[in-house]
PyMOL Python script that loads the backbone (N, CA, C, O; Angstrom):
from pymol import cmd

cmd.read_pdbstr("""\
ATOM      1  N   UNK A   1      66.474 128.000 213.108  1.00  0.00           N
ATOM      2  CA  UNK A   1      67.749 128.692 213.040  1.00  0.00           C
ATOM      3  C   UNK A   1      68.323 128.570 211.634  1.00  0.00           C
ATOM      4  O   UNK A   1      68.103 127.579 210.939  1.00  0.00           O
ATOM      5  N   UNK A   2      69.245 129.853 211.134  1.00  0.00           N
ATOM      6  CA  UNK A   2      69.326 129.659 210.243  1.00  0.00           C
ATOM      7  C   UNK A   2      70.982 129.302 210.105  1.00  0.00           C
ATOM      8  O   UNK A   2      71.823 129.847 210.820  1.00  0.00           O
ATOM      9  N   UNK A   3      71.320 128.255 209.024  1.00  0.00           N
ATOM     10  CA  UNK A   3      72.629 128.143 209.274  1.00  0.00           C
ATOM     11  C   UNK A   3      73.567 129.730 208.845  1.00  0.00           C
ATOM     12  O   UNK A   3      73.016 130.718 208.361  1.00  0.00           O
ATOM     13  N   UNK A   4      74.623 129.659 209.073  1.00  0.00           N
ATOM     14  CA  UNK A   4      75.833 130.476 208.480  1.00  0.00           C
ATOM     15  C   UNK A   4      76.573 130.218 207.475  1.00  0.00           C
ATOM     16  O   UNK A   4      77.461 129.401 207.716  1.00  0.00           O
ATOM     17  N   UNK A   5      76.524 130.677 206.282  1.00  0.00           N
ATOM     18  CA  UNK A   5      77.337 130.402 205.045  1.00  0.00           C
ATOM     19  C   UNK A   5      78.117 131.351 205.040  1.00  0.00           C
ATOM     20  O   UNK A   5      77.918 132.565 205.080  1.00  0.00           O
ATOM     21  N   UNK A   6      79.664 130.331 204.951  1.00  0.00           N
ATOM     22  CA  UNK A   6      81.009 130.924 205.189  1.00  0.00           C
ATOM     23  C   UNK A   6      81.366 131.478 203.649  1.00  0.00           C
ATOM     24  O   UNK A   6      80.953 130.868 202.663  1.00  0.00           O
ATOM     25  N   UNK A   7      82.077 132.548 203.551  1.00  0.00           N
ATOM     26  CA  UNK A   7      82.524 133.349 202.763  1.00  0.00           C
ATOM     27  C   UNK A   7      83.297 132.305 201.789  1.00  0.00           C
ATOM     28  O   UNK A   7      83.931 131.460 202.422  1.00  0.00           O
ATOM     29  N   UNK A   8      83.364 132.204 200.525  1.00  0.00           N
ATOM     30  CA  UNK A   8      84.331 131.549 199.951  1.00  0.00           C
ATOM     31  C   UNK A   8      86.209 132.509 199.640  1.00  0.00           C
ATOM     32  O   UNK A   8      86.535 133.638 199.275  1.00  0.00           O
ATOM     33  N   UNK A   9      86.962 131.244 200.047  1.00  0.00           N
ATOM     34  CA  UNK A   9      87.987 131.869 199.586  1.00  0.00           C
ATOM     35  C   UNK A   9      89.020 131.734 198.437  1.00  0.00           C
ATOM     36  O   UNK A   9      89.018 130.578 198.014  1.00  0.00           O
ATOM     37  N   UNK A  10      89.883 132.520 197.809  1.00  0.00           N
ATOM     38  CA  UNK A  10      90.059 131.911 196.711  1.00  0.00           C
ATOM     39  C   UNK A  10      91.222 130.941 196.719  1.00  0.00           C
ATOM     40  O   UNK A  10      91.624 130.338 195.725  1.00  0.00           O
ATOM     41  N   UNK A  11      91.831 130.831 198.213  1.00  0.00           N
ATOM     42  CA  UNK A  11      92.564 129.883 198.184  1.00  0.00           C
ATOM     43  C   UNK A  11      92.452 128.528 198.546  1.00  0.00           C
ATOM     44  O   UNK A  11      93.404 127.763 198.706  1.00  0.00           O
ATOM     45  N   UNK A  12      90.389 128.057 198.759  1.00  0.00           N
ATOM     46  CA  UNK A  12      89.865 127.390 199.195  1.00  0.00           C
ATOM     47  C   UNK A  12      89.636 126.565 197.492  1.00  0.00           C
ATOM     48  O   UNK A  12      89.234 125.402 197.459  1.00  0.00           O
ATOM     49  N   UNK A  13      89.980 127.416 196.045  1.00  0.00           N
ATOM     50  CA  UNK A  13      89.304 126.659 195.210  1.00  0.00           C
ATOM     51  C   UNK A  13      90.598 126.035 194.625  1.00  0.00           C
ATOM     52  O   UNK A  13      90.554 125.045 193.894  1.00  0.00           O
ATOM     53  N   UNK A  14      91.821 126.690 194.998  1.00  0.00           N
ATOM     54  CA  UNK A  14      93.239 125.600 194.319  1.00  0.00           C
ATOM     55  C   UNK A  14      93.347 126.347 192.689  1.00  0.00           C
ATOM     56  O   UNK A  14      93.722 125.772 191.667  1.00  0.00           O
ATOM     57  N   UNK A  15      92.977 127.535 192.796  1.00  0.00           N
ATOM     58  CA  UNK A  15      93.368 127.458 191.546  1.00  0.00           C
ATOM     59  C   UNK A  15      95.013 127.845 191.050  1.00  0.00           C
ATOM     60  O   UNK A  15      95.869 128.555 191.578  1.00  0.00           O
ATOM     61  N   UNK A  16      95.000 126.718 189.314  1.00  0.00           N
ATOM     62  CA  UNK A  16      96.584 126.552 189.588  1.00  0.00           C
ATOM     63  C   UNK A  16      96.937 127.166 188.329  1.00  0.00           C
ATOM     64  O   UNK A  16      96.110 127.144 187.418  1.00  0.00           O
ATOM     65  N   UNK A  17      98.178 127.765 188.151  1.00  0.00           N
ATOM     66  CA  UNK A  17      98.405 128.144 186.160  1.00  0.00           C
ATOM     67  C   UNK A  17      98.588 126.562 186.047  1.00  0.00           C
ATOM     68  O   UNK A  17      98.752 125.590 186.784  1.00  0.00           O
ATOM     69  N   UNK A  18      98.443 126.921 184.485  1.00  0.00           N
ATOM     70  CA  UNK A  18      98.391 125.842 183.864  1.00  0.00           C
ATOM     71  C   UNK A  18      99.213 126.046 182.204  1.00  0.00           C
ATOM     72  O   UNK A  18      99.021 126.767 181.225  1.00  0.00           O
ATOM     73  N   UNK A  19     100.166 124.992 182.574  1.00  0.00           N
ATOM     74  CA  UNK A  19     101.177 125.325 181.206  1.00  0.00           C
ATOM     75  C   UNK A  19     100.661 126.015 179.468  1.00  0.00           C
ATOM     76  O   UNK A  19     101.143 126.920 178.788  1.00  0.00           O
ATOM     77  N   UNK A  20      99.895 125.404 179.318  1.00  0.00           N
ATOM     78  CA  UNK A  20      99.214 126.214 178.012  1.00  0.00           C
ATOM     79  C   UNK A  20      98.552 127.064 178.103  1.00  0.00           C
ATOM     80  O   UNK A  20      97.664 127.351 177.301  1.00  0.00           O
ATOM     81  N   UNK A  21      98.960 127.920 179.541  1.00  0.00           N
ATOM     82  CA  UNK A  21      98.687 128.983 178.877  1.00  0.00           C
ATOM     83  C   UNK A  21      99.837 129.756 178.713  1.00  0.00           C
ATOM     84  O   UNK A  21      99.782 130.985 178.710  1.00  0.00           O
ATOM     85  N   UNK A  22     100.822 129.160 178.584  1.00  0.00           N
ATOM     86  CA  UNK A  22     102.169 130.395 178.051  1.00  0.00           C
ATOM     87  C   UNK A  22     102.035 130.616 176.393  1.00  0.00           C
ATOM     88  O   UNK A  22     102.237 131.650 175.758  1.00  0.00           O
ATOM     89  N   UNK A  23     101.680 129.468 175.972  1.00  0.00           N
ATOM     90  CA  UNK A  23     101.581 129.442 174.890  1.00  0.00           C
ATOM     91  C   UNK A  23     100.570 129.981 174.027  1.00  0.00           C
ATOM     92  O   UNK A  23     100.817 130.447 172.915  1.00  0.00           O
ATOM     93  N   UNK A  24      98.941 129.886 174.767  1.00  0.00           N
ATOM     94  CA  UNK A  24      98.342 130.830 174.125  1.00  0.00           C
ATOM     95  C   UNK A  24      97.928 132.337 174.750  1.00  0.00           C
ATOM     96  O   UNK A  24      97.450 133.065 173.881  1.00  0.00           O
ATOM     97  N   UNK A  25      98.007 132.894 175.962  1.00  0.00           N
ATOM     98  CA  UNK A  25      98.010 134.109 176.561  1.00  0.00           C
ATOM     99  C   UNK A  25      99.542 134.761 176.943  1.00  0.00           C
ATOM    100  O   UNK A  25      99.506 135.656 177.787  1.00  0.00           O
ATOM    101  N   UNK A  26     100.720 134.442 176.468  1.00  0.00           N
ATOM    102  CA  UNK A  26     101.586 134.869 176.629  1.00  0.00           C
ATOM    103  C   UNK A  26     101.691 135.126 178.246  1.00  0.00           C
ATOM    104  O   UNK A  26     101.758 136.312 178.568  1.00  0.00           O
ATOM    105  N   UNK A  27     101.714 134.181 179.275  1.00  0.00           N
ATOM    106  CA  UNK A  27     101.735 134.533 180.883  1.00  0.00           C
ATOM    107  C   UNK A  27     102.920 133.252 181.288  1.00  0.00           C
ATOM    108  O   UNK A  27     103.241 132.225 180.690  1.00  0.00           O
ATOM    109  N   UNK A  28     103.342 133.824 182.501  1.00  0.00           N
ATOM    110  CA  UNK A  28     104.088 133.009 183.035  1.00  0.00           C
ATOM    111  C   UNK A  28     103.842 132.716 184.582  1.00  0.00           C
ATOM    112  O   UNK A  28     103.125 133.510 185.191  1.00  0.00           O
ATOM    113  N   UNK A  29     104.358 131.690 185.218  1.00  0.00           N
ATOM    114  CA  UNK A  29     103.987 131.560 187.021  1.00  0.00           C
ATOM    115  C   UNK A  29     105.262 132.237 187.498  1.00  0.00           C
ATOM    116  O   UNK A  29     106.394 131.996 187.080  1.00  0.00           O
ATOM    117  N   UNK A  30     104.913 133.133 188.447  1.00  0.00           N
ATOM    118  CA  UNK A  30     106.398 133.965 188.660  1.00  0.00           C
ATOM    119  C   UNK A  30     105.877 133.440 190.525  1.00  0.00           C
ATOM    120  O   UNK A  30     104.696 133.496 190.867  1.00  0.00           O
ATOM    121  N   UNK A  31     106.699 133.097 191.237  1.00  0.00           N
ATOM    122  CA  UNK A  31     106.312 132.852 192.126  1.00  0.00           C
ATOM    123  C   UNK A  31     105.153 133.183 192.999  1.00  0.00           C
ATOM    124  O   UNK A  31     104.857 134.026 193.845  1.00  0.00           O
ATOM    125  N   UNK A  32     104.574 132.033 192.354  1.00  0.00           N
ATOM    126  CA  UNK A  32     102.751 132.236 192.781  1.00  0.00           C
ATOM    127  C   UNK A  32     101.848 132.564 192.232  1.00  0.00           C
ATOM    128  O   UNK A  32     100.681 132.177 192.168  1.00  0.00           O
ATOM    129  N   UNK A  33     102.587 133.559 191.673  1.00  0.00           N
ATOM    130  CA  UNK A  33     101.365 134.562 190.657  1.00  0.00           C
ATOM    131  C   UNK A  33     101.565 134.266 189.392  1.00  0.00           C
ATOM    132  O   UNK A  33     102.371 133.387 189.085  1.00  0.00           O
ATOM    133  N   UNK A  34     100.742 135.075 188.312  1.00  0.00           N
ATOM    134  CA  UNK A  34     101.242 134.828 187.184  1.00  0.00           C
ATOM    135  C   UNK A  34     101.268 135.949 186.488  1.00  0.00           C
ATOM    136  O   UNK A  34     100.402 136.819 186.571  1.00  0.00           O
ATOM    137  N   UNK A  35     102.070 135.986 185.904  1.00  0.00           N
ATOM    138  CA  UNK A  35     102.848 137.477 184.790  1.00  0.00           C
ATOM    139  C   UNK A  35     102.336 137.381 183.572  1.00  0.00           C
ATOM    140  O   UNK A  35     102.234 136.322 182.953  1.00  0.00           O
ATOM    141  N   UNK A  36     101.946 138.627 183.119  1.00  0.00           N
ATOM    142  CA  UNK A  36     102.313 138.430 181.808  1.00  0.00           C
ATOM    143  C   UNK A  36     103.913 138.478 181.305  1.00  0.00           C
ATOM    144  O   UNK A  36     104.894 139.038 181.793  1.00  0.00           O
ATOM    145  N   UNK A  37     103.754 137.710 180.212  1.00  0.00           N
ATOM    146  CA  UNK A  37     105.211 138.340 179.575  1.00  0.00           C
ATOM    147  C   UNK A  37     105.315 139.241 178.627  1.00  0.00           C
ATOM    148  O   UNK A  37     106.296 139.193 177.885  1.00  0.00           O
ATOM    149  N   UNK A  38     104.318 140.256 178.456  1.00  0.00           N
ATOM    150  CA  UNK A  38     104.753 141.025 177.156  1.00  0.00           C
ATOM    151  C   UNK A  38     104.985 142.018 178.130  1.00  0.00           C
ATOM    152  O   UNK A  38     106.121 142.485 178.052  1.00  0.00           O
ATOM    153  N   UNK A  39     104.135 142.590 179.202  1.00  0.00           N
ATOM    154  CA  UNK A  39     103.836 144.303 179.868  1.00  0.00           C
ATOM    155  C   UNK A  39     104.246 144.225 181.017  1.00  0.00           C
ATOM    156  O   UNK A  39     104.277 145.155 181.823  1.00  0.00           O
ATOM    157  N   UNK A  40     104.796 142.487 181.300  1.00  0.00           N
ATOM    158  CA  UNK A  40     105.320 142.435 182.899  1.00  0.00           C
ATOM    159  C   UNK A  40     104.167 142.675 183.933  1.00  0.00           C
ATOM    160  O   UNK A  40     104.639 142.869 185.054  1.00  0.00           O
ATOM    161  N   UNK A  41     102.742 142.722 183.897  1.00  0.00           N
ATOM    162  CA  UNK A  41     101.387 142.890 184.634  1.00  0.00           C
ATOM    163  C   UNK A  41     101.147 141.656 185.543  1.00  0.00           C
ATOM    164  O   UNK A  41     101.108 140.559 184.986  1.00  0.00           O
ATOM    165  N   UNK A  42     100.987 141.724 186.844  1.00  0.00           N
ATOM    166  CA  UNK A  42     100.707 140.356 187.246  1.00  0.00           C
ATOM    167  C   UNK A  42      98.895 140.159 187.171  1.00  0.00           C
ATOM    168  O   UNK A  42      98.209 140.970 187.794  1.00  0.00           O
ATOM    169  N   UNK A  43      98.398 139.332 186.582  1.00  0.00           N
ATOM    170  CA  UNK A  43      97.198 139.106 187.098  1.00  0.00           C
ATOM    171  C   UNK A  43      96.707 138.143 188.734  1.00  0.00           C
ATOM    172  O   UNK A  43      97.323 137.179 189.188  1.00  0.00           O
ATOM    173  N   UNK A  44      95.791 138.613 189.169  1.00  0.00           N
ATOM    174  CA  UNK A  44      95.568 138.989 190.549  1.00  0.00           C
ATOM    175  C   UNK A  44      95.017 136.918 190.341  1.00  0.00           C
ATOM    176  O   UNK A  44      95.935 136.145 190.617  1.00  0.00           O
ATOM    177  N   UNK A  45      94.271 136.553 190.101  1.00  0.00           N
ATOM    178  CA  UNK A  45      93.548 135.743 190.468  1.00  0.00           C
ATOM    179  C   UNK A  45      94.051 134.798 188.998  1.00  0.00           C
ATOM    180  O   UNK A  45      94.216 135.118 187.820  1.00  0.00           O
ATOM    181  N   UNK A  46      94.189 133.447 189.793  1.00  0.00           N
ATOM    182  CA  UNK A  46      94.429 132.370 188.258  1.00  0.00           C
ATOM    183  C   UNK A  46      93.452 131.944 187.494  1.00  0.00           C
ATOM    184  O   UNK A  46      93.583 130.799 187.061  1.00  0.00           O
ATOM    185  N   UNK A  47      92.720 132.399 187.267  1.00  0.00           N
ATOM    186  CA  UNK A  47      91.163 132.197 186.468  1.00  0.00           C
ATOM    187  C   UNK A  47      91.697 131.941 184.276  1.00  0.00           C
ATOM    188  O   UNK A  47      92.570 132.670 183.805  1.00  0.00           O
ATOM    189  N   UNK A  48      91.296 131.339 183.773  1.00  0.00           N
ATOM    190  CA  UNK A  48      91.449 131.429 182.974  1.00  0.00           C
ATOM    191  C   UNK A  48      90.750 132.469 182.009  1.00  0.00           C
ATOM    192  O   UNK A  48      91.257 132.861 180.958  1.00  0.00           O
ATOM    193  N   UNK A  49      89.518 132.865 182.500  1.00  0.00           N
ATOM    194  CA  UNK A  49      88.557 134.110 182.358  1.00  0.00           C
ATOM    195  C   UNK A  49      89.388 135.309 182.525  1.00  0.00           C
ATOM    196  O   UNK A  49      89.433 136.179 181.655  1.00  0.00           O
ATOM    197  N   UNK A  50      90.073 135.376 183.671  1.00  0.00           N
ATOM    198  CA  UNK A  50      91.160 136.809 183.748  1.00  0.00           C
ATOM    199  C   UNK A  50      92.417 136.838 183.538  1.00  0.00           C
ATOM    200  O   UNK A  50      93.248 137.673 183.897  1.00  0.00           O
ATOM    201  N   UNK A  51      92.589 135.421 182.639  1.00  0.00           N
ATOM    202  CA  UNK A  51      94.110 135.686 181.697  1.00  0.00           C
ATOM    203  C   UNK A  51      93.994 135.951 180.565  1.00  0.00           C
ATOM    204  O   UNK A  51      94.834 136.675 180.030  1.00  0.00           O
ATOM    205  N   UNK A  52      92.831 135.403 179.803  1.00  0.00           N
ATOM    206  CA  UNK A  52      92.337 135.752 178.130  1.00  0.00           C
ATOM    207  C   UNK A  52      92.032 137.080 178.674  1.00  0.00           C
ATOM    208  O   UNK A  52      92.861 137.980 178.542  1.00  0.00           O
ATOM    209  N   UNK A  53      90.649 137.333 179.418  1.00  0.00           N
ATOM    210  CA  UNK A  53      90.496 138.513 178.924  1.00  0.00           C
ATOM    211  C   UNK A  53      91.909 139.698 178.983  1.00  0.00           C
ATOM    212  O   UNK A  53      91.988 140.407 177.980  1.00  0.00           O
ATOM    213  N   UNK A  54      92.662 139.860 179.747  1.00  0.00           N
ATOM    214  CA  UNK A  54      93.936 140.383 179.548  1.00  0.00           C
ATOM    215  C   UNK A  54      94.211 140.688 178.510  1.00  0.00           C
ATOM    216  O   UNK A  54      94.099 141.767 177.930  1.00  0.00           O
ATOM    217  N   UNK A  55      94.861 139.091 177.995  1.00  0.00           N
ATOM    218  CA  UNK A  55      95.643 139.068 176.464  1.00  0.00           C
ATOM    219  C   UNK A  55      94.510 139.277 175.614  1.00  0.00           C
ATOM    220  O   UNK A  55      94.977 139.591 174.519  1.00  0.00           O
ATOM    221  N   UNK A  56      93.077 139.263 175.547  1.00  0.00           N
ATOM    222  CA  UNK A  56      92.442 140.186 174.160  1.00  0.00           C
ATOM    223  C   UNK A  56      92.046 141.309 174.548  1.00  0.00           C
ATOM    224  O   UNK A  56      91.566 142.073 173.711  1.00  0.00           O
ATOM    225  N   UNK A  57      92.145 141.700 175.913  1.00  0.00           N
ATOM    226  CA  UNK A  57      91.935 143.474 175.650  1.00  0.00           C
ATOM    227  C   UNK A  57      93.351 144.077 175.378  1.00  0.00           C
ATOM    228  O   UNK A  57      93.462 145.127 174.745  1.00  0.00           O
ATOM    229  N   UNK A  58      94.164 143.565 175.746  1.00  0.00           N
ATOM    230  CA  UNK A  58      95.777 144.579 175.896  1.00  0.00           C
ATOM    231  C   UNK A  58      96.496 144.156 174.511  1.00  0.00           C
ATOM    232  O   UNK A  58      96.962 144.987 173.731  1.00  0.00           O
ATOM    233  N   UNK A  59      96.529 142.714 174.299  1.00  0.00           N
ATOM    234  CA  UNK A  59      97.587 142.591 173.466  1.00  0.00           C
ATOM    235  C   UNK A  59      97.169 141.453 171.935  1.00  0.00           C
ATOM    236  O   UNK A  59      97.917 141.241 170.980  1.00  0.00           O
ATOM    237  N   UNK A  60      96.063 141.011 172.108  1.00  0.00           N
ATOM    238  CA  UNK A  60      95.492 140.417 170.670  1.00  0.00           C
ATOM    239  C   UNK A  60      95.514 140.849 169.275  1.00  0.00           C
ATOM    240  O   UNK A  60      95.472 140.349 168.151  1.00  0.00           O
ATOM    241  N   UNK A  61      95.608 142.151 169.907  1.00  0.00           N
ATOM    242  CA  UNK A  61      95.371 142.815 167.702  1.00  0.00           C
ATOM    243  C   UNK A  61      97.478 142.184 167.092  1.00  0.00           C
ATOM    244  O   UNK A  61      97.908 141.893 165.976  1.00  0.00           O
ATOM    245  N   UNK A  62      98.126 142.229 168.355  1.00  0.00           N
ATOM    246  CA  UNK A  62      99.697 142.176 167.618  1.00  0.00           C
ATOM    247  C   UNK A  62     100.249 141.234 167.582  1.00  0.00           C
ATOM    248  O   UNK A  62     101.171 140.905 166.835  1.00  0.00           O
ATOM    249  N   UNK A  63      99.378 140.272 168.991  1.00  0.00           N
ATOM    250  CA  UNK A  63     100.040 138.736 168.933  1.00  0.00           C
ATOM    251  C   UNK A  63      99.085 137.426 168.515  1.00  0.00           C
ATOM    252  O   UNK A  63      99.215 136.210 168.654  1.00  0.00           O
ATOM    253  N   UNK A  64      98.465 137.949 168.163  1.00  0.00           N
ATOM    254  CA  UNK A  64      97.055 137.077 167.594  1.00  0.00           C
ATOM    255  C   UNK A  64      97.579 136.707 165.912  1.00  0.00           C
ATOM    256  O   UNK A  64      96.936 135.783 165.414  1.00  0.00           O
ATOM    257  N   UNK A  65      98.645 137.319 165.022  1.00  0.00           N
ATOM    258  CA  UNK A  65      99.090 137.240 164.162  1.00  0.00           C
ATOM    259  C   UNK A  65     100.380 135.833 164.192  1.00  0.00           C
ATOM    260  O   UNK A  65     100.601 135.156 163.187  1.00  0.00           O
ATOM    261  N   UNK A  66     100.807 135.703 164.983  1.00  0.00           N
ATOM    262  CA  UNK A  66     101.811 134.636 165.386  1.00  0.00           C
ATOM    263  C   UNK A  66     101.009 133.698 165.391  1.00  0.00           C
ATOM    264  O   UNK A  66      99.842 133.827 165.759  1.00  0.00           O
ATOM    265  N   UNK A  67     101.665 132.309 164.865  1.00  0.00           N
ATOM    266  CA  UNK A  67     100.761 131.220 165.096  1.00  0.00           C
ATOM    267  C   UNK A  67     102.056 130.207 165.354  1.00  0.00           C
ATOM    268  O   UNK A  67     103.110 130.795 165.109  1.00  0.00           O
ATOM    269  N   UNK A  68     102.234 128.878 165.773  1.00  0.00           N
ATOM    270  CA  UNK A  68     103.304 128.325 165.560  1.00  0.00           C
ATOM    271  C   UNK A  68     104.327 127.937 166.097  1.00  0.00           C
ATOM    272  O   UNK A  68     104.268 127.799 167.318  1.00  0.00           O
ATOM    273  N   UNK A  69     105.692 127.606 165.363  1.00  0.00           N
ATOM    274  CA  UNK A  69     106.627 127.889 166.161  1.00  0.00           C
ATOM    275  C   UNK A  69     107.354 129.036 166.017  1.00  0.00           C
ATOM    276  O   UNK A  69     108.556 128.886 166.234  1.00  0.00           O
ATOM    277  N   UNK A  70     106.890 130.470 165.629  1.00  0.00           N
ATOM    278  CA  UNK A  70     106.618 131.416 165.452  1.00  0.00           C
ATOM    279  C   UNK A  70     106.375 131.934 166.988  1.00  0.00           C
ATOM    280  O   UNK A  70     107.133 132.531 167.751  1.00  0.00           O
ATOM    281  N   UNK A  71     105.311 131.572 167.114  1.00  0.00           N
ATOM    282  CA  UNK A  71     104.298 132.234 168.583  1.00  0.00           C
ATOM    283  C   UNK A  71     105.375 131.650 169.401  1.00  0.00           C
ATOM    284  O   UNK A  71     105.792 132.364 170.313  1.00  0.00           O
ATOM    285  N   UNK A  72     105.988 130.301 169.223  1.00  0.00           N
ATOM    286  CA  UNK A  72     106.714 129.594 170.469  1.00  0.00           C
ATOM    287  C   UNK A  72     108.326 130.549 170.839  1.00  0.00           C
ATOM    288  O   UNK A  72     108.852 131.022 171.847  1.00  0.00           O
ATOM    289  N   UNK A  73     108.613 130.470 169.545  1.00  0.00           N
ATOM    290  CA  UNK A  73     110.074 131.676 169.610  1.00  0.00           C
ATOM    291  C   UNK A  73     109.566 132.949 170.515  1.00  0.00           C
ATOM    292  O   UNK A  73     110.350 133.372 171.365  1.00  0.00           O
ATOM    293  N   UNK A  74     108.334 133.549 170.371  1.00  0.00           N
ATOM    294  CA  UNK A  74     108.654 134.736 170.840  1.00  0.00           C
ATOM    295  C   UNK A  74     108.126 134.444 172.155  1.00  0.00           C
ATOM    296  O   UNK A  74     108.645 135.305 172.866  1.00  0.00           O
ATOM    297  N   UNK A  75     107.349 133.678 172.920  1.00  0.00           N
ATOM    298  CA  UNK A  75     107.134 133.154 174.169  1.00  0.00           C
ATOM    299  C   UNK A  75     108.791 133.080 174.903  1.00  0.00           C
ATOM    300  O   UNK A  75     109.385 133.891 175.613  1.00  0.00           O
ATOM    301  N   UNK A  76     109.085 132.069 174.503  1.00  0.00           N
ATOM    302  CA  UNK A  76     110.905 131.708 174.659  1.00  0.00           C
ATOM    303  C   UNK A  76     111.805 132.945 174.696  1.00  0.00           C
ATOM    304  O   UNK A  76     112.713 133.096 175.513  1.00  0.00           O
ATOM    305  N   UNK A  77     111.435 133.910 173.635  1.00  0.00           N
ATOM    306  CA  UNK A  77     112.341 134.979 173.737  1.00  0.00           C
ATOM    307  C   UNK A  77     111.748 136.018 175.330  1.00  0.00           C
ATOM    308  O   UNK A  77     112.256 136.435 176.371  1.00  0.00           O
ATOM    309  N   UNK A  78     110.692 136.034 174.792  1.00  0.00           N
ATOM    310  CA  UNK A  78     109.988 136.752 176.103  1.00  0.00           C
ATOM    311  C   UNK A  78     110.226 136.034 178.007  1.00  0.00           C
ATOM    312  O   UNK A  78     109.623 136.459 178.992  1.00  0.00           O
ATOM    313  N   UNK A  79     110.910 135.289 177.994  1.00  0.00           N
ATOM    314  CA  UNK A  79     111.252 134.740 179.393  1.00  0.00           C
ATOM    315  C   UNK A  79     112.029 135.351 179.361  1.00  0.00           C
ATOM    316  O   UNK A  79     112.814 135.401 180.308  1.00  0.00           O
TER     317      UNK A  79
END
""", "prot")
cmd.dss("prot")
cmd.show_as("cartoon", "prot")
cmd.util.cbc("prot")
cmd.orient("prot")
């Protein structure tokens, strides 16, 4: 007999935001989920794979220039 392998779920792996990334993907935890803060977009899944890629397909060429407490002001302004 063969066993049954149960479907994985994604609320079976805990995934959690994690504070740095406001600072380098410009995202925030908006209850539960997480936002960006430049386009207001929620991304679906907390993966750190599908928060970069986000912030370098949508928004890297304009905020990739900020470094600092520079980058930190406009994070701060952006809440």
């Amino acid at each position: 007999m063969s066993s049954i392998s149960r479907k994985r779920k994604l609320a079976d792996e805990k995934k959690v935001f994690q504070v740095k990334w406001e600072d380098l993907y410009f995202v925030n935890e908006v209850s539960d989920t997480i936002q960006c803060l430049i386009c207001k977009q929620t991304i679906s899944v907390p993966k750190v794979y599908n928060v970069r890629r986000h912030y370098e397909t949508m928004h890297s060429e304009k905020y990739d220039a900020y470094t600092g407490k520079i980058r930190e002001d406009n994070v701060i302004q952006l809440k």
